[in-house]
C-alpha positions as CSV (number, residue, x, y, z in Angstrom):
1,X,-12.7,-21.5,12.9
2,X,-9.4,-20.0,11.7
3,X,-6.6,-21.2,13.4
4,X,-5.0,-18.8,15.8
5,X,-1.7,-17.2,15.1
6,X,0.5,-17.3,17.7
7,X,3.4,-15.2,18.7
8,X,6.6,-17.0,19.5
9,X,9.2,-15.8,21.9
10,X,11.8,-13.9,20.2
11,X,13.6,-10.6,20.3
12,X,11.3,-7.5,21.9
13,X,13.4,-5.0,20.1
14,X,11.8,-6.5,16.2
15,X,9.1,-7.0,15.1
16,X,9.5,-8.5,11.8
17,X,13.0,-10.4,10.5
18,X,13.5,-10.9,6.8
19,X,16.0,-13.6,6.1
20,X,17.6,-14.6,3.1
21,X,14.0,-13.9,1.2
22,X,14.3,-15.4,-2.5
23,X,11.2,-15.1,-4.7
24,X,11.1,-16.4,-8.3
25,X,8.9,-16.2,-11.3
26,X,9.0,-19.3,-13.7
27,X,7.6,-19.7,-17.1
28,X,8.6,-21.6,-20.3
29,X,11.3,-19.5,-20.6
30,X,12.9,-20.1,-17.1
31,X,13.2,-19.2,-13.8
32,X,13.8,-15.4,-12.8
33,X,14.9,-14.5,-9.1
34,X,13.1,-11.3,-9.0
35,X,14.2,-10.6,-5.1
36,X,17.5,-12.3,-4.2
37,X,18.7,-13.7,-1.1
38,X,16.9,-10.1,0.7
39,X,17.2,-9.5,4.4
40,X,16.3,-7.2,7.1
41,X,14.8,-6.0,10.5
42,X,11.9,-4.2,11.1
43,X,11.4,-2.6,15.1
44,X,8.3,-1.1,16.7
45,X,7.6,2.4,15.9
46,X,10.3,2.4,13.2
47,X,9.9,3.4,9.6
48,X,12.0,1.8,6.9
49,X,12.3,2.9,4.0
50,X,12.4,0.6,0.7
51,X,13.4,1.9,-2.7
52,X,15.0,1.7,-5.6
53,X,13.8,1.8,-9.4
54,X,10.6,0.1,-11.3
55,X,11.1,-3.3,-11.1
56,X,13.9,-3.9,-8.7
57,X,11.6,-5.6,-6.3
58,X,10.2,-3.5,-4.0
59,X,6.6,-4.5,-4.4
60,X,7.3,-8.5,-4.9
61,X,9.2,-8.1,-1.3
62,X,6.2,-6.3,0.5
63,X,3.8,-8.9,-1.4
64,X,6.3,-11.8,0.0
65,X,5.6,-11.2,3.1
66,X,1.9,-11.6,2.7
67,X,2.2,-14.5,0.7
68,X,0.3,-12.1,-2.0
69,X,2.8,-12.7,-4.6
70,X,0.9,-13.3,-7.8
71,X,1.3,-16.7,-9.8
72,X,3.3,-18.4,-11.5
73,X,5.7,-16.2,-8.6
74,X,6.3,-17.8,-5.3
75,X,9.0,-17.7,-2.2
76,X,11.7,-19.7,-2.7
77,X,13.6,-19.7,0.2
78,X,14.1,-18.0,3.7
79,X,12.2,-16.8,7.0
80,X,9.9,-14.0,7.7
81,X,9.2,-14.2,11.2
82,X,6.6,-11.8,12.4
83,X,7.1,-11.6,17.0
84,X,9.5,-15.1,16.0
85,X,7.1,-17.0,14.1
86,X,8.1,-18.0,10.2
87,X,5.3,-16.6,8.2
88,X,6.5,-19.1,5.3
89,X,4.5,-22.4,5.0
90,X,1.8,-21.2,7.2
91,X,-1.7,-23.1,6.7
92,X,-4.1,-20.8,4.7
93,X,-6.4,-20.3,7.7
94,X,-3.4,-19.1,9.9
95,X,-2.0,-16.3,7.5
96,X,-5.8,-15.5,7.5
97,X,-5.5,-14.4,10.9
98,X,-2.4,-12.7,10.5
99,X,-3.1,-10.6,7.4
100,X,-4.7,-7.2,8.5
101,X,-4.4,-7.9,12.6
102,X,-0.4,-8.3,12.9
103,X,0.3,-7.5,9.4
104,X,-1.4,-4.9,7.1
105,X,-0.8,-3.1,3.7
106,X,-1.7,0.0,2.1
107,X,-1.7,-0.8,-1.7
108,X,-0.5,1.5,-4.5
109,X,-4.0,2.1,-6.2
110,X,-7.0,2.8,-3.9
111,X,-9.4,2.7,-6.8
112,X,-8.4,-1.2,-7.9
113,X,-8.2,-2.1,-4.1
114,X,-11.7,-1.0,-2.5
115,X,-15.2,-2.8,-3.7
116,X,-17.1,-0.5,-6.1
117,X,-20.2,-1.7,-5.1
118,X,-19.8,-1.5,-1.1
119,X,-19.5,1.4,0.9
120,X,-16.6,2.6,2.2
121,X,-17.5,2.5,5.9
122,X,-18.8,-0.9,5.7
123,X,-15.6,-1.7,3.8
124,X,-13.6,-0.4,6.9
125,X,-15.9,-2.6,9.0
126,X,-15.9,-6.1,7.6
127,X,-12.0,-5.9,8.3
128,X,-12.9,-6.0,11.9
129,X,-15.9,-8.4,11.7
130,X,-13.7,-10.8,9.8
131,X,-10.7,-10.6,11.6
132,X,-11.6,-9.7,15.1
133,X,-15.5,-11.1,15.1
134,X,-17.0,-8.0,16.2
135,X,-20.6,-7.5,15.2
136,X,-21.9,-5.6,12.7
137,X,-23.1,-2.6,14.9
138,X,-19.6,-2.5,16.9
139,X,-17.8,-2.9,13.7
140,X,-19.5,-0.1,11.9
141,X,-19.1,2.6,14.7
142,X,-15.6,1.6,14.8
143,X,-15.3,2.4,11.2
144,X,-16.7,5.8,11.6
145,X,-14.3,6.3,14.5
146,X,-11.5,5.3,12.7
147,X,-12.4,7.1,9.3
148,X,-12.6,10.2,11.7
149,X,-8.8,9.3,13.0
150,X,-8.1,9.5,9.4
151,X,-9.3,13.0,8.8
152,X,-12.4,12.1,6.8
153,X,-15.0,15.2,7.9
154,X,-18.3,14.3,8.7
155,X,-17.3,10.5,8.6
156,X,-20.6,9.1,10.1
157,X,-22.1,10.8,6.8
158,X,-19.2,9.8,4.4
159,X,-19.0,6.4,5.5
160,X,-22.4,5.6,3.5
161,X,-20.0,6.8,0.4
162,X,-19.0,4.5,-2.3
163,X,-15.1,5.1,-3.9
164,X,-16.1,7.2,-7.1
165,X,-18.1,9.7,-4.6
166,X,-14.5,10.6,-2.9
167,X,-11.4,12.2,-4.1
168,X,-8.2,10.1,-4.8
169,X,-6.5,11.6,-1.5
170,X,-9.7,10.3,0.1
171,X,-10.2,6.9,-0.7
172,X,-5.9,7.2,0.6
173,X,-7.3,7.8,3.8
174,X,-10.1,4.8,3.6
175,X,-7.3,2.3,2.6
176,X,-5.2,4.1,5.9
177,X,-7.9,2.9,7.6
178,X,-8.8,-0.4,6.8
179,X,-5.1,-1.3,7.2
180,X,-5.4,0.5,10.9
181,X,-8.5,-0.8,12.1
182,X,-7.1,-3.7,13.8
183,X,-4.0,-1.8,15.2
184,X,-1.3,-3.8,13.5
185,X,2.0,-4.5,14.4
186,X,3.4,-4.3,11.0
187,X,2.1,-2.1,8.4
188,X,3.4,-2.1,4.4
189,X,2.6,0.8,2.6
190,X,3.8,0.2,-1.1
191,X,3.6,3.9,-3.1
192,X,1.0,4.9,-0.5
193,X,1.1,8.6,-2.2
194,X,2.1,8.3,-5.8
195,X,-0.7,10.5,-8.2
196,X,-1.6,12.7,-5.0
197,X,-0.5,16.4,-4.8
198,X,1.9,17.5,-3.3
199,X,-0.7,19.1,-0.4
200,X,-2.5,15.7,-0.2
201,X,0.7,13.8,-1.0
202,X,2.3,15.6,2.4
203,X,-1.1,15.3,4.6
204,X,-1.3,11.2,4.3
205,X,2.4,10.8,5.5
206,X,2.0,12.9,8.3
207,X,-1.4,11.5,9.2
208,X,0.5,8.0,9.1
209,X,3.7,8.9,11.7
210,X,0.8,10.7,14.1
211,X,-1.1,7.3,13.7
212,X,2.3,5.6,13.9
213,X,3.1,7.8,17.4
214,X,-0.1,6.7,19.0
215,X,-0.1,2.6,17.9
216,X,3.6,2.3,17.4
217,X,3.3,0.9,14.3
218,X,6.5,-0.4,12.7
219,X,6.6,1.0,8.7
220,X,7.5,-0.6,5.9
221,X,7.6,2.2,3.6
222,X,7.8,1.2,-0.4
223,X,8.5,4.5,-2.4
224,X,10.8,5.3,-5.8
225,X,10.3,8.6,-4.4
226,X,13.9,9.7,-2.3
227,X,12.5,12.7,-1.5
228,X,9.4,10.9,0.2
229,X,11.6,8.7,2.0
230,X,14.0,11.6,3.4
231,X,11.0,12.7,4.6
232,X,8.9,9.5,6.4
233,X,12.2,7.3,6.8
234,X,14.3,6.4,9.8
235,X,16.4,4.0,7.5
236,X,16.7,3.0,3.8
237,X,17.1,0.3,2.1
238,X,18.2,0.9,-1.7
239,X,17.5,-1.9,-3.9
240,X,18.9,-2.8,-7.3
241,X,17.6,-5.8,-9.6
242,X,16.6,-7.5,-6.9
243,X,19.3,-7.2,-4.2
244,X,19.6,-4.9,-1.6
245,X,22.8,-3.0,-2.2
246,X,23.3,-0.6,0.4
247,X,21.4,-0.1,4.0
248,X,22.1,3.3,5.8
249,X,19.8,5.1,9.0
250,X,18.6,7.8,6.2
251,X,20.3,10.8,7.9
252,X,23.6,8.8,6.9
253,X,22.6,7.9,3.6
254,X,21.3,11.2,2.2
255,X,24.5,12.8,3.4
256,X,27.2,10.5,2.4
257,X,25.9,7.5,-0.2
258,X,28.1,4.6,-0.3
259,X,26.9,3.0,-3.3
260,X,27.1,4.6,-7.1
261,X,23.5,3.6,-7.6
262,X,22.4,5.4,-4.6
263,X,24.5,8.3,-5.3
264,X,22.8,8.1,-8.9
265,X,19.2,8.2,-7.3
266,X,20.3,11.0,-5.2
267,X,21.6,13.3,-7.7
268,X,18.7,13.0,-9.9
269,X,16.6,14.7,-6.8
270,X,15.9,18.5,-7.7
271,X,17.3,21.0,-5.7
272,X,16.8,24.6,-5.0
273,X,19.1,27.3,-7.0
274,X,19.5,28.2,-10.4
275,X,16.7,26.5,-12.7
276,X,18.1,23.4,-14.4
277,X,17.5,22.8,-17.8
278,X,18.0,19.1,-17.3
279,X,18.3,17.0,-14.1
280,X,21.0,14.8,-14.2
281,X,20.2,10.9,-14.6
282,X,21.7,7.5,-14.3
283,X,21.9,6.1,-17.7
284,X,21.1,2.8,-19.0
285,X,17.9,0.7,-17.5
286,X,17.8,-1.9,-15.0
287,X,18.9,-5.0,-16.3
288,X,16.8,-8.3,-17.1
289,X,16.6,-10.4,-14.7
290,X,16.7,-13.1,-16.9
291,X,19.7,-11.9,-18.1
292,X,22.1,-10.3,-15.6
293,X,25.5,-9.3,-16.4
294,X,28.4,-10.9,-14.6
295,X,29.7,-9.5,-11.7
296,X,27.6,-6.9,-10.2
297,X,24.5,-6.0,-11.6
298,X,25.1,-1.9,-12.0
299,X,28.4,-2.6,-13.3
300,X,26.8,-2.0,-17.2
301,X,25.5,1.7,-15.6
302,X,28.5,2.7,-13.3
303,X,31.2,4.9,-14.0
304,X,33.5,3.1,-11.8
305,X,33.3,-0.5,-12.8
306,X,36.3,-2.1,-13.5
307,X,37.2,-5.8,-14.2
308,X,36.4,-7.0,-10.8
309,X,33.0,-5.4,-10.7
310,X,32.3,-7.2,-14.1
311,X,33.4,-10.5,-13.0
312,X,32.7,-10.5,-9.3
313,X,29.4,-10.2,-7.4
314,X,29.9,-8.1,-4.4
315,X,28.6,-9.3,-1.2
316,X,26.5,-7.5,1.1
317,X,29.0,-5.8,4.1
318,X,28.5,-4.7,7.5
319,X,30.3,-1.7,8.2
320,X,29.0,-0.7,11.8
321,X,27.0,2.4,12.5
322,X,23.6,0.5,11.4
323,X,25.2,0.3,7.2
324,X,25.7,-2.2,4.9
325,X,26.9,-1.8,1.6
326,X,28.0,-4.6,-1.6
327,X,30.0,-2.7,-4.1
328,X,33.6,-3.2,-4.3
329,X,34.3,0.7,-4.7
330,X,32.4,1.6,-2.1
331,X,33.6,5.5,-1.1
332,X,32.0,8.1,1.5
């Protein structure tokens, strides 16, 4: 039998603490930190929002947390404690028990994450005869029930349905529910709505904060999207080649960015008005992270970098009000 996972005392008000996470990648070449000394505080019923550009981070963080990050990757350093208890170093057979009942995750592709060969409703249902030893019969009417929750019509039908039988914004709503059937504490949704419409695109997040209402789910939300995360968000992290640069409730941080970099991100949003014949852009890439500059890491992309910036790594403030911010020209 799995052992149990058990919840530690610790403080009521979070959920899941993420200190001082370091995950690196080795190969002949060397070792790259690919998240960097990354920390933060997730509470029940809250949504926060991670994002930042391709290959900041964002998805090795989520996959940290459930010891998911692919090989030759691995955590490094730090806690994740999940109701006080480190995830990190766990047995196998206790992060078993903790994946999909405490912890879940909505993956970015639907298509490369459910079985081709297995219907989706029994799909939905091993998750709860695995993790919560119901029988098959209980299982599979919870299934239906839950891939009604969802907004799947005529689930007890489309439950016999295999992935390629449903649409994209579909098989969405069967990953929804497989992450929800054992009403998590924590759930990870990493790009949960990239290559859906807009219409489809704007039904899954509002199908997740209902869910999130009823469960009080706390929300990880992974996007590169900035108008997705005005929109889901209650905070934001922005992260930049593998640090977390700025941290702002989103209301704050959509109307006065701190950081360059997140004032880049935000300007590149479209707005209404006169048709634009180009949106604006940060230029440059995101840098290697085997080969950072000195200083701070958007000093090579930022129009107010001076010496200091390109000698000095800025540290990670506090600045009251729920912010934090590391750039030495930090400006409202």
């Amino acid at each position: 039998m799995a052992e149990a996972y058990a919840i530690q005392p610790g403080n009521p008000d979070v959920v899941l603490e993420v200190r001082n996470l370091d995950v690196v990648f080795t190969s002949d070449t060397g070792t790259v930190k690919a998240v960097d000394g990354v920390s933060f505080d997730l509470s029940p019923g809250q949504t926060l929002g991670l994002v930042g550009e391709s290959g900041c981070g964002k998805s090795v963080t989520a996959l940290s947390l459930l010891d998911l990050v692919p090989l030759p990757g691995r955590v490094a350093a730090g806690e994740i404690l999940l109701d006080g208890t480190d995830l990190i170093g766990l047995p196998d057979a206790a992060l078993q028990r903790v994946r999909g009942v405490r912890l879940s995750m909505i993956f970015q592709e639907p298509m490369t994450s459910l079985n081709p060969v297995i219907s989706v409703g029994r799909q939905v249902a091993e998750t709860l005869e695995i993790h919560q030893l119901a029988s098959k019969s209980e299982a599979w009417t919870s299934a239906i029930t839950m891939l009604a929750k969802v907004g799947i019509p005529d689930a007890a039908e489309r439950a016999g349905s295999y992935p390629h039988q449903m649409s994209g914004g579909m098989r969405q709503r069967v990953m929804i529910a497989m992450a929800l059937i054992c009403r998590p504490g924590v759930l990870i949704a990493d790009e949960p709505t990239t290559a859906l419409d807009v219409t489809i695109q704007a039904q899954i997040l509002d199908l997740m904060l209902d869910i999130q209402r009823e469960l009080g789910t706390a929300i990880l939300f992974i996007s590169h999207d900035l108008a997705v995360i005005s929109e889901i968000a209650d905070d934001v992290l922005v992260m930049y080649a593998g640090r977390i640069v700025e941290q702002a409730p989103a209301t704050s941080l959509f109307a006065a960015p701190l950081h360059p970099y997140t004032r880049g991100l935000i300007e590149t949003l479209p707005t209404a008005g006169p048709r634009q014949d180009r949106l604006p852009a940060i230029p440059g890439t995101v840098p290697d992270l085997s080969a950072l500059p000195p200083g701070c890491r958007f000093s090579d992309r930022c129009a107010l970098a001076d010496d200091q910036c390109r000698t000095a790594e800025p540290p990670l403030e506090f600045l009251g009000s729920g912010r934090r911010v590391a750039c030495f020209k930090a400006t409202p």
